[in-house]
C-alpha positions, 0 to 999 in steps of 0.5 A, a space after each residue: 723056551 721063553 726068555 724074558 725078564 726086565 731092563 732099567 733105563 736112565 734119563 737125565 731129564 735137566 740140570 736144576 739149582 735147588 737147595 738140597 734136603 741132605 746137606 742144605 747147599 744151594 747146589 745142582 741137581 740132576 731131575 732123572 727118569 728111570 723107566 723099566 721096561 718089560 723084555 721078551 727075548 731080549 727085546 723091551 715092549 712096554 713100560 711097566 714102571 717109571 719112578 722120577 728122582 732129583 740127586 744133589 751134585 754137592 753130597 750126592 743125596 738123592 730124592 724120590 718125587 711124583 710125577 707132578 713134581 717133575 712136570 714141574 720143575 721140568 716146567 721151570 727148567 724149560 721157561 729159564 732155558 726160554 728156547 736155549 740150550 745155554 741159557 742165555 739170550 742169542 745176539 741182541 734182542 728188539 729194544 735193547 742197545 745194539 738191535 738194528 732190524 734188518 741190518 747186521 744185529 751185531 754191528 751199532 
């Protein structure tokens, strides 16, 4: 006897700002990749479907995109994160107020 059949797995890929295609606020949206893999025995071996959506946080709505869709917002998540994950910049930064090189960077 062979079992096999399929599993769903869902990443949350980025937290994005977009305006919303249901209700047309300016809300969050979550860019999700869902992936479904082919299993034997209960064991996932390969990929054979993978679908990527955005969902509004306000109405709930959600959306089917391409790939090159996601690539890009991906992209444009990435570049405000610049390195961050909290979007904001660490300490001070070379020519602003408050940058000392090779001192205490916190201290003016």
């Amino acid at each position: 006897m062979i079992i096999f059949g399929t599993r769903g797995y869902l990443y949350q890929l980025a937290v994005l700002t977009l305006v919303c295609n249901w209700c047309t606020n300016p809300a969050a949206h979550t860019l999700r990749k869902r992936v479904t893999k082919f299993t034997l025995f209960f064991v996932p071996l390969f990929p054979f479907s993978t679908k990527f959506a955005t969902q509004c946080t306000f109405c709930g709505g959600e959306q089917q995109i391409p790939k090159e869709q996601a690539d890009q917002l991906l992209a444009q998540y990435a570049a405000s994160q610049q390195g961050n994950p909290f979007g904001q910049a660490q300490g001070p930064v070379q020519g602003q107020p408050g940058y000392a090189p090779g001192g205490n960077p916190y201290r003016t």
